[in-house]
N, CA and C atoms as a LAMMPS dump frame, in Angstrom:
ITEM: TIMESTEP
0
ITEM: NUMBER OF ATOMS
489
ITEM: BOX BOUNDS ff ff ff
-5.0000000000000000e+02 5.0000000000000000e+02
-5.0000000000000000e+02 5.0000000000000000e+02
-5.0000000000000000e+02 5.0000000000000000e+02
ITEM: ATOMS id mol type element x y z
1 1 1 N -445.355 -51.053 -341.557
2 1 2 C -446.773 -51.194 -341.867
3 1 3 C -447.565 -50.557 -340.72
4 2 1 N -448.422 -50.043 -341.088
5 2 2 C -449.24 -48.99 -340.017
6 2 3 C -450.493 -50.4 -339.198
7 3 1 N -450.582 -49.86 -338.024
8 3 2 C -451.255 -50.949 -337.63
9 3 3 C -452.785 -50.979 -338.146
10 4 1 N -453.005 -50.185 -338.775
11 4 2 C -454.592 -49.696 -339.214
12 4 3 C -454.288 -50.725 -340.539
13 5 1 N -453.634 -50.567 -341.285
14 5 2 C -453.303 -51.665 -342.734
15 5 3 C -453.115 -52.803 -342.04
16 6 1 N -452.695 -52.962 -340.632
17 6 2 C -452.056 -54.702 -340.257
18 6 3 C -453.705 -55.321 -339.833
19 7 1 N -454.217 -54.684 -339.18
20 7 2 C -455.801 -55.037 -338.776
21 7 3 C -456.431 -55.413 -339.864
22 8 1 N -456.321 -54.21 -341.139
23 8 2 C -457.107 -54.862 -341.984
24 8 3 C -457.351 -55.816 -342.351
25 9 1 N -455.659 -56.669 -342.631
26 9 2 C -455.011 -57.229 -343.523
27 9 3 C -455.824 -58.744 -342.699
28 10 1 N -455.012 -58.272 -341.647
29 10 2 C -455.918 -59.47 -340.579
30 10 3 C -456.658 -59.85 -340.924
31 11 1 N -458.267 -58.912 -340.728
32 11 2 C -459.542 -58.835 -340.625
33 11 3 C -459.548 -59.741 -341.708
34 12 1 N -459.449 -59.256 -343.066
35 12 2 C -460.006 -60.001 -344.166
36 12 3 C -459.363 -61.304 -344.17
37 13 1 N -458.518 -61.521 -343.441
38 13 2 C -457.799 -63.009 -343.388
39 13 3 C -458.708 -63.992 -342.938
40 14 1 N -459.058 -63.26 -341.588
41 14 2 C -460.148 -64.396 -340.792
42 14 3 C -461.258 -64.108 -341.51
43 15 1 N -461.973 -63.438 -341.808
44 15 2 C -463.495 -63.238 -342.789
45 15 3 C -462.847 -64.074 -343.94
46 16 1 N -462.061 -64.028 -344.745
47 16 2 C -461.918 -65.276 -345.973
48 16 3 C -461.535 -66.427 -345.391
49 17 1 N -460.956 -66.88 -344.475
50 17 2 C -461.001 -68.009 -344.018
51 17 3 C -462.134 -68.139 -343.255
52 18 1 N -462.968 -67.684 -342.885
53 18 2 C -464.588 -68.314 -342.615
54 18 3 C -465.021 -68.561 -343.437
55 19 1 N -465.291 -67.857 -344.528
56 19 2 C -466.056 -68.015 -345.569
57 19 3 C -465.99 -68.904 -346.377
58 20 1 N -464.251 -68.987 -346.679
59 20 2 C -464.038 -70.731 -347.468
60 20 3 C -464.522 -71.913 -346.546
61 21 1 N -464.224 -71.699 -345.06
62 21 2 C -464.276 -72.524 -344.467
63 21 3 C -465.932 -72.917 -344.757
64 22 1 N -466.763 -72.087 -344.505
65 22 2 C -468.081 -72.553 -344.58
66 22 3 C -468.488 -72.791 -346.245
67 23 1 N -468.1 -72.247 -347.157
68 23 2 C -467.823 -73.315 -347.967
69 23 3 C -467.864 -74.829 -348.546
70 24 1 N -466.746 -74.343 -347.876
71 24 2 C -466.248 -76.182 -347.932
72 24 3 C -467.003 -77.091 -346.953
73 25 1 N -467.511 -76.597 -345.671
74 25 2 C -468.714 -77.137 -344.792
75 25 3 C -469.818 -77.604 -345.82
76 26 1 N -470.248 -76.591 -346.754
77 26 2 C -471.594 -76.932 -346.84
78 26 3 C -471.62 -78.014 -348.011
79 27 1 N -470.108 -77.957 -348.597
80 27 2 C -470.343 -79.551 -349.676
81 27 3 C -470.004 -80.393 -348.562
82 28 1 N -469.259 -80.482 -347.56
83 28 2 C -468.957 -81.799 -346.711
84 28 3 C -470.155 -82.144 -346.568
85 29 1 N -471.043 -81.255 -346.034
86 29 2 C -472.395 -81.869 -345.051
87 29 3 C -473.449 -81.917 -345.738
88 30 1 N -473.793 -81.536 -346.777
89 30 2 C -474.919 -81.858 -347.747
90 30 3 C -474.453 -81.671 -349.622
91 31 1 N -473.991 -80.74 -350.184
92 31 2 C -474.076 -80.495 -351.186
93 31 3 C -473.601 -82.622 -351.981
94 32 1 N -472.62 -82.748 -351.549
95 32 2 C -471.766 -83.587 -351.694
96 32 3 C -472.907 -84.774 -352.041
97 33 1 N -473.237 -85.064 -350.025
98 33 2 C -474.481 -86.268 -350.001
99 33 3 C -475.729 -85.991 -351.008
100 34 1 N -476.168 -84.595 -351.618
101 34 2 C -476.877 -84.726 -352.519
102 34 3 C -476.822 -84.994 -353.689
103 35 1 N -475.653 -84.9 -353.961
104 35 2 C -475.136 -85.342 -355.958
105 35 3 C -474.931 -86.489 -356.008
106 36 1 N -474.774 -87.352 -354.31
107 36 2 C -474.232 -88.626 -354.504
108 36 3 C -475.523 -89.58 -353.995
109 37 1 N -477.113 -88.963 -354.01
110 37 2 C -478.451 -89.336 -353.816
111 37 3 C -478.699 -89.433 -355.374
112 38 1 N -478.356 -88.766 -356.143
113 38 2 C -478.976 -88.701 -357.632
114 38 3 C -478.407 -89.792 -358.826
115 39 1 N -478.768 -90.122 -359.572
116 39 2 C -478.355 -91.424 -360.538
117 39 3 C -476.674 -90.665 -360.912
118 40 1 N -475.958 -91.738 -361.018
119 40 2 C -474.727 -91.168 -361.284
120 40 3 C -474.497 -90.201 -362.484
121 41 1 N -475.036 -90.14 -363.801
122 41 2 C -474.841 -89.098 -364.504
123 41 3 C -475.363 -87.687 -363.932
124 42 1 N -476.019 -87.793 -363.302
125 42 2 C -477.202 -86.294 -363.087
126 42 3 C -475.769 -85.999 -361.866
127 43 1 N -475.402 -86.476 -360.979
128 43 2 C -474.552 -86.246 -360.024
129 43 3 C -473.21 -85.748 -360.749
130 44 1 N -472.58 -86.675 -361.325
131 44 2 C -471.739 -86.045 -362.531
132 44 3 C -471.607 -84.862 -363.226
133 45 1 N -473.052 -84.918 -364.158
134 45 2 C -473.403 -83.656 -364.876
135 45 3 C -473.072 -82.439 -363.365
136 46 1 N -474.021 -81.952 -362.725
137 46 2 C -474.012 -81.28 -361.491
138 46 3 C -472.733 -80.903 -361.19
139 47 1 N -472.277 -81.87 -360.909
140 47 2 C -470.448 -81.23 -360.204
141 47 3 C -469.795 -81.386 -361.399
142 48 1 N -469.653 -81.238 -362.239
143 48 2 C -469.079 -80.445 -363.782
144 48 3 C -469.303 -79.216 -363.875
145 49 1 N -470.789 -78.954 -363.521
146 49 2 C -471.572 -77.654 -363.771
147 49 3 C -470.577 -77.132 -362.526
148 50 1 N -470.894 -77.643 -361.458
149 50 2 C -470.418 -76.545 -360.295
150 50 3 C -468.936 -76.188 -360.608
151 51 1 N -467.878 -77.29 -360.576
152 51 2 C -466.26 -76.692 -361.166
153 51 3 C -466.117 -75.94 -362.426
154 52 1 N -467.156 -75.676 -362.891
155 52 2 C -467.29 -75.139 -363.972
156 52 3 C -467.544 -73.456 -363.469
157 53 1 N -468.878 -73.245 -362.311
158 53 2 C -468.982 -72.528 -362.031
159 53 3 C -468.427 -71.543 -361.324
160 54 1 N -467.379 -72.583 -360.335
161 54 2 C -467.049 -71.966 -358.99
162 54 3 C -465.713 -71.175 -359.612
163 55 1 N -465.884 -71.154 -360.91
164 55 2 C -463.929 -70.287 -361.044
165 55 3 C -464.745 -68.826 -361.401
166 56 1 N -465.233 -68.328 -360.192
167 56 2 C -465.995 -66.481 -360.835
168 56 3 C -464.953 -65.386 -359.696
169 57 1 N -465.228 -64.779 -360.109
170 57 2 C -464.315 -63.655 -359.079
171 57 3 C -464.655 -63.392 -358.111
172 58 1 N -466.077 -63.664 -357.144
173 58 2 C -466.341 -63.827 -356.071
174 58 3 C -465.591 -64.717 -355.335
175 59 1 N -465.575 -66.221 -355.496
176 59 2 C -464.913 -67.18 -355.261
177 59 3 C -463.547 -66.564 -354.974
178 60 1 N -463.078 -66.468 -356.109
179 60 2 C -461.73 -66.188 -356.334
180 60 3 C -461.007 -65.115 -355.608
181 61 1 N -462.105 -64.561 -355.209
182 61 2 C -461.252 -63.142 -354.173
183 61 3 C -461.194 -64.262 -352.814
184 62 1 N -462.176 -64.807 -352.37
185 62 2 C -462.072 -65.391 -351.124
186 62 3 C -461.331 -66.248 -350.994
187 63 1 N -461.164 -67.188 -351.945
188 63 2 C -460.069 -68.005 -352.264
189 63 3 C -458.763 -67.99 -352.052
190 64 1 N -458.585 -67.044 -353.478
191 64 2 C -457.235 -67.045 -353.325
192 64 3 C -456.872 -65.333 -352.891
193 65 1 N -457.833 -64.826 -352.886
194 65 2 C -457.464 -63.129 -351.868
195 65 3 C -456.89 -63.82 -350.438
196 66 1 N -457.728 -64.711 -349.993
197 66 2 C -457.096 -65.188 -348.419
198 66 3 C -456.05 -65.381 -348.782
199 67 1 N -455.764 -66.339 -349.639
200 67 2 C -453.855 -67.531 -349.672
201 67 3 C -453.207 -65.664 -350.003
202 68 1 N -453.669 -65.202 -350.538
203 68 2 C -452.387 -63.755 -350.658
204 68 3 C -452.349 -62.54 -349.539
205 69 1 N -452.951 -63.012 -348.588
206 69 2 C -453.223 -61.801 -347.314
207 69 3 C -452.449 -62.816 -346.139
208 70 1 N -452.785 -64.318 -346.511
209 70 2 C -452.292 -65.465 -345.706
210 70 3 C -450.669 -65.434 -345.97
211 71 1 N -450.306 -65.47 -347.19
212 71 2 C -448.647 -65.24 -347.505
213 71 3 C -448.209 -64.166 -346.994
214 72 1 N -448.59 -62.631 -347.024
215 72 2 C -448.046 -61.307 -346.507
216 72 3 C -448.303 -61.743 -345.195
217 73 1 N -449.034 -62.693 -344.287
218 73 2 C -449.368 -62.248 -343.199
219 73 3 C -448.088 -63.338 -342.484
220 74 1 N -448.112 -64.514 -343.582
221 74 2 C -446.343 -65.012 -343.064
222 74 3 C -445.295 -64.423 -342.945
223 75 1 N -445.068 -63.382 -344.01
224 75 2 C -444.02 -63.313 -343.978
225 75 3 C -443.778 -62.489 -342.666
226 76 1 N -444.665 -61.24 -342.95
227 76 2 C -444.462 -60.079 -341.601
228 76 3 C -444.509 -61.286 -340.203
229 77 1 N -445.275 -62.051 -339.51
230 77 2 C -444.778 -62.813 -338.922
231 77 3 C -443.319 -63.198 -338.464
232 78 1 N -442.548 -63.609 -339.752
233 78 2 C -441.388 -64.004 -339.573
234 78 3 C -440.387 -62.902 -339.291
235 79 1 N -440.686 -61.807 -339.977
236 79 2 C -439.471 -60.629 -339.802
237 79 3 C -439.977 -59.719 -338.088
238 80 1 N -441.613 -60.246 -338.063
239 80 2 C -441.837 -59.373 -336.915
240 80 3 C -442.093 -60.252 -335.54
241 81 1 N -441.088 -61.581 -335.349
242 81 2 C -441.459 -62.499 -334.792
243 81 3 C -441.33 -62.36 -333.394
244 82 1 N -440.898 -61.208 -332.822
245 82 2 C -441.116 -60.339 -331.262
246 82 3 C -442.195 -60.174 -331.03
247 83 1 N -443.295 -60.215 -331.822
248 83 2 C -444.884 -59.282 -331.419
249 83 3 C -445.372 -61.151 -330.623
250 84 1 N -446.373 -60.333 -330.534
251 84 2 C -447.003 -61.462 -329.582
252 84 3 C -447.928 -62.278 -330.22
253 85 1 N -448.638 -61.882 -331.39
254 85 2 C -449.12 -62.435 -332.582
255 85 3 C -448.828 -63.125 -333.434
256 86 1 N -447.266 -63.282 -333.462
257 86 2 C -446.6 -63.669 -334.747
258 86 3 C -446.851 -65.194 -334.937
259 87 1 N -446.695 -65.482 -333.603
260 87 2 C -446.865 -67.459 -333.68
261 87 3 C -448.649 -67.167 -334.018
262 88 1 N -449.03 -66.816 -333.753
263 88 2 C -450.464 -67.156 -334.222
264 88 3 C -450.894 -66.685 -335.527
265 89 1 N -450.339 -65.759 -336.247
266 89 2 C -450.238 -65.46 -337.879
267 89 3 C -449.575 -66.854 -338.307
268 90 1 N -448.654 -66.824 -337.897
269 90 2 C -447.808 -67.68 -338.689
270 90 3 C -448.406 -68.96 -338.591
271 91 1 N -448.95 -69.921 -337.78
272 91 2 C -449.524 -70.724 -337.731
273 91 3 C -450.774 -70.98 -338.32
274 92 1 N -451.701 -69.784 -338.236
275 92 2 C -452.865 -69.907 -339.044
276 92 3 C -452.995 -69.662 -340.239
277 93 1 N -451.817 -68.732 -340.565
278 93 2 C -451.639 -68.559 -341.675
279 93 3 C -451.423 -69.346 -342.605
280 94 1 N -450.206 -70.783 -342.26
281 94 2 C -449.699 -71.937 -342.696
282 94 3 C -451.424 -73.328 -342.748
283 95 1 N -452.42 -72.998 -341.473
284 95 2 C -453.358 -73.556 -341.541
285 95 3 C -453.785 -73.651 -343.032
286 96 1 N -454.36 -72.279 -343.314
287 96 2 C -454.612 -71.66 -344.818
288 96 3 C -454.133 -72.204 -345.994
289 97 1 N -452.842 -71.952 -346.076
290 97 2 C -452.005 -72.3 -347.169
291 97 3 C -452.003 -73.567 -347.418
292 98 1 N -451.975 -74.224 -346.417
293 98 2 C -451.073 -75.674 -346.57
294 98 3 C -452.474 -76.782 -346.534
295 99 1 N -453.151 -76.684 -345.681
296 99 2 C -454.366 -76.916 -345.311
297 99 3 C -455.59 -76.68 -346.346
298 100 1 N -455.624 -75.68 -347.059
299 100 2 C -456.884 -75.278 -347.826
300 100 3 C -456.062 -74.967 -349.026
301 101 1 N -455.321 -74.279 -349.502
302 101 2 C -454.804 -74.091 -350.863
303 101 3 C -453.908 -75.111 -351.21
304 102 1 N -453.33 -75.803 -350.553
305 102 2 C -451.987 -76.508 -351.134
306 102 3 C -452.704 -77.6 -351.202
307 103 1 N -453.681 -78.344 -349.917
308 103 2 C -454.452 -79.709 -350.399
309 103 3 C -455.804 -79.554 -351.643
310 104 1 N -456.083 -78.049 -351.566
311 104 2 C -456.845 -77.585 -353.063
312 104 3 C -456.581 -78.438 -354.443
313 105 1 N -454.796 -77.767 -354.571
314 105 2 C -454.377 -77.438 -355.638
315 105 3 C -453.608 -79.226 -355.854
316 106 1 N -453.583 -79.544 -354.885
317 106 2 C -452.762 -80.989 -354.803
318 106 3 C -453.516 -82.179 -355.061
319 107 1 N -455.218 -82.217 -354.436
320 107 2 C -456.034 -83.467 -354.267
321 107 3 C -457.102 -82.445 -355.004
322 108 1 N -457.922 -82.195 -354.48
323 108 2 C -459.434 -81.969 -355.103
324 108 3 C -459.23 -81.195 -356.674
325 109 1 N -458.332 -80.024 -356.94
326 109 2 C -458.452 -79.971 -358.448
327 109 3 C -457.938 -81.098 -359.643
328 110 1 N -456.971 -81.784 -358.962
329 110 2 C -456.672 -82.561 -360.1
330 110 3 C -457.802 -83.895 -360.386
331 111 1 N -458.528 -83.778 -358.812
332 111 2 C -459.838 -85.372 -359.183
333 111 3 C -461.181 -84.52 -359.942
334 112 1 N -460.931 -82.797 -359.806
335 112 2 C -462.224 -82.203 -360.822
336 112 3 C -461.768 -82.28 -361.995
337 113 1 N -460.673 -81.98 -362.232
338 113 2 C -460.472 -82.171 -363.912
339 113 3 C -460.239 -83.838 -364.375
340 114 1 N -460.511 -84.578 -363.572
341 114 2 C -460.349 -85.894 -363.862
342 114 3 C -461.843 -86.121 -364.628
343 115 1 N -462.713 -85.891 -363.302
344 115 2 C -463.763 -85.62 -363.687
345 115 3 C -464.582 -84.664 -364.973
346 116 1 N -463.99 -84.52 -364.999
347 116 2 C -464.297 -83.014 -366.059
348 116 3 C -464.827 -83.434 -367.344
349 117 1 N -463.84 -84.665 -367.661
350 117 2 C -464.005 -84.732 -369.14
351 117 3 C -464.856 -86.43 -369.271
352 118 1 N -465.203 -86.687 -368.118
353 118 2 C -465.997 -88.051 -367.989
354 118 3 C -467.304 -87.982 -368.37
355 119 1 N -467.672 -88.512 -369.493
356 119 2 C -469.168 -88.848 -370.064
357 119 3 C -470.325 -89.352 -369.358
358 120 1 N -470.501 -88.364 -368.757
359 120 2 C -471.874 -88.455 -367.298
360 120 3 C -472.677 -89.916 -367.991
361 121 1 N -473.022 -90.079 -369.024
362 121 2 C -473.874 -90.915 -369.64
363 121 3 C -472.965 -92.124 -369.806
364 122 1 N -471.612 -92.499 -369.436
365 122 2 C -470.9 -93.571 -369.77
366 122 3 C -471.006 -94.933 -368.771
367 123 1 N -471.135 -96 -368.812
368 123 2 C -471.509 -97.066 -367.481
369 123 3 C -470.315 -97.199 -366.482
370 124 1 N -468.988 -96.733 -367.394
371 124 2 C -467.748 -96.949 -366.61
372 124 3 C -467.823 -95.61 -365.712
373 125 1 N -468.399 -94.531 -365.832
374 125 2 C -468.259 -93.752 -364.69
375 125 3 C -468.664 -94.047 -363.678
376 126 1 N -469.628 -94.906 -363.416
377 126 2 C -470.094 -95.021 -362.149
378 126 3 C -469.111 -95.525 -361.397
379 127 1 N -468.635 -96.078 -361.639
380 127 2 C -467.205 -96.82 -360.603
381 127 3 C -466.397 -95.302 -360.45
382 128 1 N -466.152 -94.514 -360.902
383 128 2 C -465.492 -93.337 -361.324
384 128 3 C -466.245 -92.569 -359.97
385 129 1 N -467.17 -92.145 -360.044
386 129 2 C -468.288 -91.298 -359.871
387 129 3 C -468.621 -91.698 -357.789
388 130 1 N -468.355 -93.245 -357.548
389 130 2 C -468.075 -93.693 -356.575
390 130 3 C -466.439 -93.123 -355.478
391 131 1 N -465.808 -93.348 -356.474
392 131 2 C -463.972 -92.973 -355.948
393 131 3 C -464.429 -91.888 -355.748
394 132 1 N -464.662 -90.832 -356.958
395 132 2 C -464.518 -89.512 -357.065
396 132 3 C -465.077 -88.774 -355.374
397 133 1 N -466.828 -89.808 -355.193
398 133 2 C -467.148 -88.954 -353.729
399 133 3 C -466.65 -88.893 -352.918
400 134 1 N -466.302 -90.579 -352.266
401 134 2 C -465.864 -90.499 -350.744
402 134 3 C -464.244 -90.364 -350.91
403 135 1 N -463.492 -89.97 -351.946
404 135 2 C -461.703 -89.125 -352.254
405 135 3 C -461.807 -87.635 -351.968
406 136 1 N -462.737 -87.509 -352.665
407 136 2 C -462.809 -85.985 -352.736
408 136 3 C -463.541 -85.329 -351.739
409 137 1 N -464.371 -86.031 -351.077
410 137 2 C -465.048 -85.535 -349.684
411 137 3 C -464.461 -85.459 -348.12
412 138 1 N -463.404 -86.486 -348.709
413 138 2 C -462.092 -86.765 -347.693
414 138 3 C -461.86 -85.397 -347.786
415 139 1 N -460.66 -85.198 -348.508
416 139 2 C -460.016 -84.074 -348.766
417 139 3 C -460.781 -83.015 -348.529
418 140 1 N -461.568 -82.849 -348.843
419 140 2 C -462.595 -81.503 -348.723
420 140 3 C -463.383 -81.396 -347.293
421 141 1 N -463.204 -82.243 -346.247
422 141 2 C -462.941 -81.741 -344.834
423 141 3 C -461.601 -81.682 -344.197
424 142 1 N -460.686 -82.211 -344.677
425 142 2 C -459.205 -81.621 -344.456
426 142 3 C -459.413 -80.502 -344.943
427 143 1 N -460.122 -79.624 -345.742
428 143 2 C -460.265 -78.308 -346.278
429 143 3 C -460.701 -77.673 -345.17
430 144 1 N -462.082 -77.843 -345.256
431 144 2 C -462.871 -77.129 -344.41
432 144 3 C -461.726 -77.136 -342.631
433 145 1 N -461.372 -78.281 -342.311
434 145 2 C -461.01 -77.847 -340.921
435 145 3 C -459.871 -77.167 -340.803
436 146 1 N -459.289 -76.94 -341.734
437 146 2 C -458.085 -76.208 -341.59
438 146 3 C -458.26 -74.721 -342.221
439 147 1 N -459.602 -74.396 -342.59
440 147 2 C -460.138 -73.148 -342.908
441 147 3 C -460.438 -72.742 -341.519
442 148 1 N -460.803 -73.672 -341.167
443 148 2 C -461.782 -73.334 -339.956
444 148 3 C -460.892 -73.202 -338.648
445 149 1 N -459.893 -73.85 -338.571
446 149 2 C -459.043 -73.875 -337.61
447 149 3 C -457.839 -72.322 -337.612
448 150 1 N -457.854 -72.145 -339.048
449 150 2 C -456.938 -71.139 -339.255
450 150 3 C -458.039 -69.507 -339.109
451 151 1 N -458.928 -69.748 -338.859
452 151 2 C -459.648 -68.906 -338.707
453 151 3 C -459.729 -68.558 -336.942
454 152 1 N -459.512 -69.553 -336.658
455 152 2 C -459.408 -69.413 -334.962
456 152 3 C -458.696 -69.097 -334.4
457 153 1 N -457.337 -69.693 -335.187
458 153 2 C -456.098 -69.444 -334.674
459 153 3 C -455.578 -67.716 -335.354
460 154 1 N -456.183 -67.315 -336.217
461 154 2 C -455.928 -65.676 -336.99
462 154 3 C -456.782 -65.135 -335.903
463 155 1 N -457.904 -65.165 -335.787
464 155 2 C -459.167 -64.401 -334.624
465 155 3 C -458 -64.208 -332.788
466 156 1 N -457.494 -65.384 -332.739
467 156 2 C -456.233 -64.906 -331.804
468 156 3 C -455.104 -64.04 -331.886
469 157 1 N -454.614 -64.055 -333.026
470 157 2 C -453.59 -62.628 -333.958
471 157 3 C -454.673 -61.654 -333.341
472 158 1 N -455.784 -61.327 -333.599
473 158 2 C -456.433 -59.9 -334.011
474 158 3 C -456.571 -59.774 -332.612
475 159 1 N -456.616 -60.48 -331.656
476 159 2 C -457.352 -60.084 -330.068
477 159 3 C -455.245 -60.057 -329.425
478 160 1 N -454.764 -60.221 -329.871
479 160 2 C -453.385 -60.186 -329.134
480 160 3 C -452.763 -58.412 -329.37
481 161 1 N -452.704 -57.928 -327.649
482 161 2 C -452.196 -56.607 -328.101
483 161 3 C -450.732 -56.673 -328.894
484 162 1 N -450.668 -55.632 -329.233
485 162 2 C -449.039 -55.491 -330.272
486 162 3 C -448.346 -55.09 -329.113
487 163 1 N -446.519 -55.113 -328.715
488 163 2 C -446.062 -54.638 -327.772
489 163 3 C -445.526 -53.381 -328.702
């Protein structure tokens, strides 16, 4: 791999892991506390709308373009584990994956589609609608800091000379 393709590959690693990372910041620190200020259906309705929204190809490049620049950037890691970078790919890389896609795909999508099909207008959601915030807000700063952390720890890959 030419080092001009390995930089790239980098580059967009740490730029998509900022970007999810801030992301996922901005439901931790407000989006979240605002759906959970509003009567429970309107809060409901809202984050239906948004999981509804957030599957567009913008998202989706940053998303999951990172977890697939984050996997190539393991593996070369492992086969190129002499460079001086490699522990820090490989580590931030695993930040990424394991941290932001795997607790994604493990905790927060399966409590949106829980949500999904819950009758904003029903009295039993509110008990629902309660779990759903402070579960899913959990998880969704285990997101954010391991976006954010793997972004720090990749920004060290890119500043480490190659031998």
């Amino acid at each position: 791999m030419s080092n001009q393709l390995l930089f790239s590959i980098k580059l967009f690693s740490i730029l998509g892991c900022g970007l999810v990372a801030g992301m996922f910041f901005a439901f931790s620190t407000f989006v979240i506390l605002a759906l959970g200020q509003r009567p429970p259906s309107e809060g409901i309705a809202a984050m239906q709308a948004i999981n509804i929204t957030v599957i567009n190809p913008w998202f989706m490049i940053a998303f999951l373009g990172t977890a697939v620049t984050c996997l190539g950037l393991t593996v070369f890691s492992l086969t190129q584990w002499q460079q001086p970078e490699s522990a820090y790919l490989l580590v931030g890389c695993l930040l990424y994956l394991i941290g932001t896609l795997f607790v994604t795909m493990q905790f927060n999508v399966p409590m949106n589609d829980a949500l999904a099909i819950v009758q904003p207008d029903n009295p039993d959601a509110v008990g629902l609608w309660d779990h759903y915030l402070s579960k899913w807000t959990f998880w969704n700063h285990i997101r954010t800091a391991a976006a954010l952390a793997a972004t720090a720890v990749l920004t060290l890959a890119l500043r480490t000379p190659q031998v």
